[in-house]
C-alpha positions in Angstrom: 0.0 0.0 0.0 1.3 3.8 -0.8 -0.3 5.3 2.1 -1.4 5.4 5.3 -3.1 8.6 6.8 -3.3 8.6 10.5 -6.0 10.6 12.4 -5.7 11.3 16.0 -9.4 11.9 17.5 -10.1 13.7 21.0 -14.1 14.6 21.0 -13.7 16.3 17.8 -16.4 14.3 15.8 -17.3 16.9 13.6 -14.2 17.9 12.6 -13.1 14.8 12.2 -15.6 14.5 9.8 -14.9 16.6 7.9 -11.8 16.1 7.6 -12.7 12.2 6.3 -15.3 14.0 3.7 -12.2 16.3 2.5 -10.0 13.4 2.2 -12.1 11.5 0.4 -13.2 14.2 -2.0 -10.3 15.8 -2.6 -7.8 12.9 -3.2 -7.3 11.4 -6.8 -5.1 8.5 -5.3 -7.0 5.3 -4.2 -4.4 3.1 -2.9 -4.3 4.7 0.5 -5.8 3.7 4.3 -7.2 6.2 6.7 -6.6 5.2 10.5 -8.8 6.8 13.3 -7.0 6.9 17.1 -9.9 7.8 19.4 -8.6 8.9 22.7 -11.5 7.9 24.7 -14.0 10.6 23.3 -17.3 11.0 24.7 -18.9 12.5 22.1 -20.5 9.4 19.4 -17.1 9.8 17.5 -16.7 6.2 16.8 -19.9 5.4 16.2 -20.6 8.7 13.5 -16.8 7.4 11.6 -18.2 3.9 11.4 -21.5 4.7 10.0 -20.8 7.6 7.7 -16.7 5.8 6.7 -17.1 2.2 7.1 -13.9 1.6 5.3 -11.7 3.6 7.8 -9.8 1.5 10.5 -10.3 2.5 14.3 -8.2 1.6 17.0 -10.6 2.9 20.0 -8.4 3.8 23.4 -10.2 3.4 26.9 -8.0 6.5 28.0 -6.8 9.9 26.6 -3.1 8.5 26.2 -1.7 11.7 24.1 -1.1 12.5 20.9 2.6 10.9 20.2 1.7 7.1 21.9 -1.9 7.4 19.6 0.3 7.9 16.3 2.2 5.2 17.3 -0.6 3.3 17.5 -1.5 4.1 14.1 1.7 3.7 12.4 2.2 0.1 14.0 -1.0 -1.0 12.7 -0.5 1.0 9.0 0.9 -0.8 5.9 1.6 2.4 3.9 5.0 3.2 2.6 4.4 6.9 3.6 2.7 8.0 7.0 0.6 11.1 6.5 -0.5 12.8 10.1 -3.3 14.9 9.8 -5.1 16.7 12.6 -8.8 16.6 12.7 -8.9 20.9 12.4 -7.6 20.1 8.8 -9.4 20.3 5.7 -7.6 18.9 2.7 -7.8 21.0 -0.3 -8.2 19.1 -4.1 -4.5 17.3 -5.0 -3.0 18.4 -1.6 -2.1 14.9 -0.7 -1.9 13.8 -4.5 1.3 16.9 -4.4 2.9 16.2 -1.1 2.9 12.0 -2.3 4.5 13.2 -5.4 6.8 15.2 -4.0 7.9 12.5 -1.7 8.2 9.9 -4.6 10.2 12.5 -6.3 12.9 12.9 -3.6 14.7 10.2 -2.3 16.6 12.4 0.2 13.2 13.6 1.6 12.5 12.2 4.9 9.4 14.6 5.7 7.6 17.2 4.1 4.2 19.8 4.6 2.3 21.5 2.8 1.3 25.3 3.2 -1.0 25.6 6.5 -3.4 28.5 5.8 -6.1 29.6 8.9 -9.4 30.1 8.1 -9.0 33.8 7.1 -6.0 32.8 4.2 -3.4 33.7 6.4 -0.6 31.5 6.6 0.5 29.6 9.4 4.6 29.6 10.5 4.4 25.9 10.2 8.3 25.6 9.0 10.7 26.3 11.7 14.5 26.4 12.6 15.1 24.1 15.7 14.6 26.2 19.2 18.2 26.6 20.6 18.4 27.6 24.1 18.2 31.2 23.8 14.9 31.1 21.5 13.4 28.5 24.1 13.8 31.6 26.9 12.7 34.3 24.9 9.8 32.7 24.0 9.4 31.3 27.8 10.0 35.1 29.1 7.3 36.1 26.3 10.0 38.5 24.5 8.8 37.4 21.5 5.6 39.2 22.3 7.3 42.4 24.3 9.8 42.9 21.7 8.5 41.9 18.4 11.6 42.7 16.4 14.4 41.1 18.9 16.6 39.3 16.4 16.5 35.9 18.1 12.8 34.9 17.8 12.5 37.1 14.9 15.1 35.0 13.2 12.9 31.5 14.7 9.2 32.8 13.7 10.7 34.3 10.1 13.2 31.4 9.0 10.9 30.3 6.0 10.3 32.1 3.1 6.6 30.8 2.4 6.0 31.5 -0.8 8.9 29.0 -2.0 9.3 25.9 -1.3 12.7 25.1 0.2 14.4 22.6 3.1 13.4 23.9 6.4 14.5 22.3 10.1 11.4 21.1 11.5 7.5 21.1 10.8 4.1 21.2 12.4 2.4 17.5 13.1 -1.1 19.1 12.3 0.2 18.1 8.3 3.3 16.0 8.2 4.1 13.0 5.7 7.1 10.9 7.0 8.6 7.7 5.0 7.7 4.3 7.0 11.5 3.7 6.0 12.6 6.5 7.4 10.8 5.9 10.8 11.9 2.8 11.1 15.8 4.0 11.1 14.7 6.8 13.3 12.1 5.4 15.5 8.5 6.5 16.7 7.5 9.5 18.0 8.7 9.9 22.0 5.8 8.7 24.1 7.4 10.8 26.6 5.7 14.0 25.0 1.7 14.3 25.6 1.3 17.3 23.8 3.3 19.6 22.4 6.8 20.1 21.1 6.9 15.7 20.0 6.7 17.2 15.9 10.2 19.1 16.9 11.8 16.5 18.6 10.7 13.9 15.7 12.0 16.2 13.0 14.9 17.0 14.9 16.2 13.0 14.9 14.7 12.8 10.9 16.9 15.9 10.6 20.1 14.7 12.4 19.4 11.3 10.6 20.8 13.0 7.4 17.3 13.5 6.0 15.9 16.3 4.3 12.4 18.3 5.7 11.1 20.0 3.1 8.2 22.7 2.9 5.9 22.5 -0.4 4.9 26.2 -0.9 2.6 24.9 -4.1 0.1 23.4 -2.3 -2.0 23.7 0.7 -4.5 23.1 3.4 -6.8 25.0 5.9 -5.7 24.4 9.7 -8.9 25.9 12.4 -5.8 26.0 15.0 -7.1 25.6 18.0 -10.1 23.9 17.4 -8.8 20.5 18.8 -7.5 22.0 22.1 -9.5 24.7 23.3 -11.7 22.5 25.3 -9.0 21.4 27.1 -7.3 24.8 27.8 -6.1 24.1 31.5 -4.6 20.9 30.7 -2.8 22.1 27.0 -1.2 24.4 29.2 -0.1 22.4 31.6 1.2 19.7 28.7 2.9 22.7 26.7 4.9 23.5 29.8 6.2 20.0 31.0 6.6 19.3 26.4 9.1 22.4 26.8 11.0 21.2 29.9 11.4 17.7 28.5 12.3 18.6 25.4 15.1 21.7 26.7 16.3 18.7 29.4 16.9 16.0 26.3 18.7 18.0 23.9 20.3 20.8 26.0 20.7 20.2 29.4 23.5 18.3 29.9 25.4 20.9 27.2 24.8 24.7 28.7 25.7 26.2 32.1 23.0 25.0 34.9 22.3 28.7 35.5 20.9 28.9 32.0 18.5 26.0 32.9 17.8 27.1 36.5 16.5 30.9 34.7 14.2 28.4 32.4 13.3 26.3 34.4 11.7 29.0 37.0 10.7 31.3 34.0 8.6 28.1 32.8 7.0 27.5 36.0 6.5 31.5 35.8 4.7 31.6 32.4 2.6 28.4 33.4 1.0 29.6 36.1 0.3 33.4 34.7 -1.3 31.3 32.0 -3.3 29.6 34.1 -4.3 32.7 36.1 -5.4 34.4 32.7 -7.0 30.8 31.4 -9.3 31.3 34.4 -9.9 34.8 34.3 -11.4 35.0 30.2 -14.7 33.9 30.5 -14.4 31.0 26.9 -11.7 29.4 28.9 -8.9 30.1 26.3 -5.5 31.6 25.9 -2.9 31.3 23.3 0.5 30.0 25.1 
């Protein structure tokens, strides 16, 4: 089988079905398997897939077990020869997966690739990234990127990617990612470790430093409602996003900078997660961007 597109599900039945109606109508290449991973919704998800996509495979959880150990579900129990991981916010646009299948047919060096991520008013999303060195992962914990729009450092992180091309970047969002099944099985799954947050970084970054190339497609796109798949869950995303950042800083960079650079992100983290909190509590919809 060419493909296998993996779908993780958290009480988002609607959007997941849309996504699976998107899919289905915009995609000109048949020999492909869609896998649903349903975290334990409450809300008729599995039952609405199986009537309305019979075809679809689900693997239904009896727990909310994340989103990196629920791909890894999927891809153990795909046959494709390319993983494509798509959240349920996405809407697939006509030859979006045709292009980004091509593409990977087309380059042997490619490891990973993503399309253009556009919100819902055309904007486009900063989906292709430099990796966060130390310094960027504190200016964006002390929230400089926000004070200081036009500091260099998380200018030079937020602005790497020229979006209107389409070029090699250094890491991608999971919300549209298509990974060779050879390629993870050099590299391994994604780190179970992760809940939430930061697990697309740390698997590009061992495609990456694998010798494999991450490109951006500029040519095609899709529409991502960011957001949409989280903001029920605001007090927890928060909490995930925080511990995501501290597991990922103490894996890569711990061990290599001064402690005094850890100890100020450390505390800074436990700083920001709280005041997000506070805010999270304090807006009446229940939802901050952090």
């Amino acid at each position: 089988m060419k493909l296998s597109i993996i779908i993780v599900n958290y009480n988002d039945k609607e959007l997941t079905l849309n996504l699976l109606k998107s899919i289905y109508r915009n995609t000109q290449e048949k020999d492909f398997e869609t896998i649903v991973v349903d975290n334990n919704s409450k809300d008729n998800s599995i039952s609405a897939i199986k009537s309305s996509y019979p075809a679809v495979n689900i693997i239904a959880n009896s727990k909310n077990r994340g989103f990196p150990p629920a791909v890894n579900q999927g891809i153990k129990l795909s046959n494709g020869d390319y993983i494509l991981l798509l959240n349920p916010d996405i809407n697939i646009s006509p030859g979006a997966i045709d292009s980004l299948l091509k593409f990977m047919e087309q380059h042997v060096k490619a490891g990973a690739a993503g399309c253009k991520i556009v919100n819902l008013d055309g904007s486009i999303q900063l989906s292709g990234k430099s990796f966060p060195n130390p310094l960027v992962m504190l200016f964006v914990t002390l929230n400089f990127h926000k004070l200081f729009p036009n500091n260099p450092i998380t200018r030079k992180y937020y602005h790497s990617s020229d979006y209107s091309k389409t070029h090699q970047v250094q890491h991608l969002m999971a919300s549209c990612l298509m990974v060779k099944k050879s390629v993870i099985d050099k590299v391994g799954l994604m780190d179970e470790n992760f809940f939430l947050y930061c697990d697309d970084v740390d698997w590009c970054f061992r495609i990456h430093n694998a010798g494999y190339e991450i490109w951006y497609i500029a040519d095609t796109e899709v529409t991502h409602a960011k957001g949409e798949t989280t903001k029920r869950e605001s007090y927890r995303g928060i909490i995930e996003y925080h511990k995501s950042a501290w597991y990922f800083y103490k894996k890569y960079y711990y061990k290599r900078y001064p402690k005094i650079l850890s100890f100020v992100f450390y505390v800074g983290l436990g700083i920001r997660k709280y005041w997000f909190l506070a805010a999270n509590f304090l807006r009446r919809d229940k939802r901050v961007r952090y």
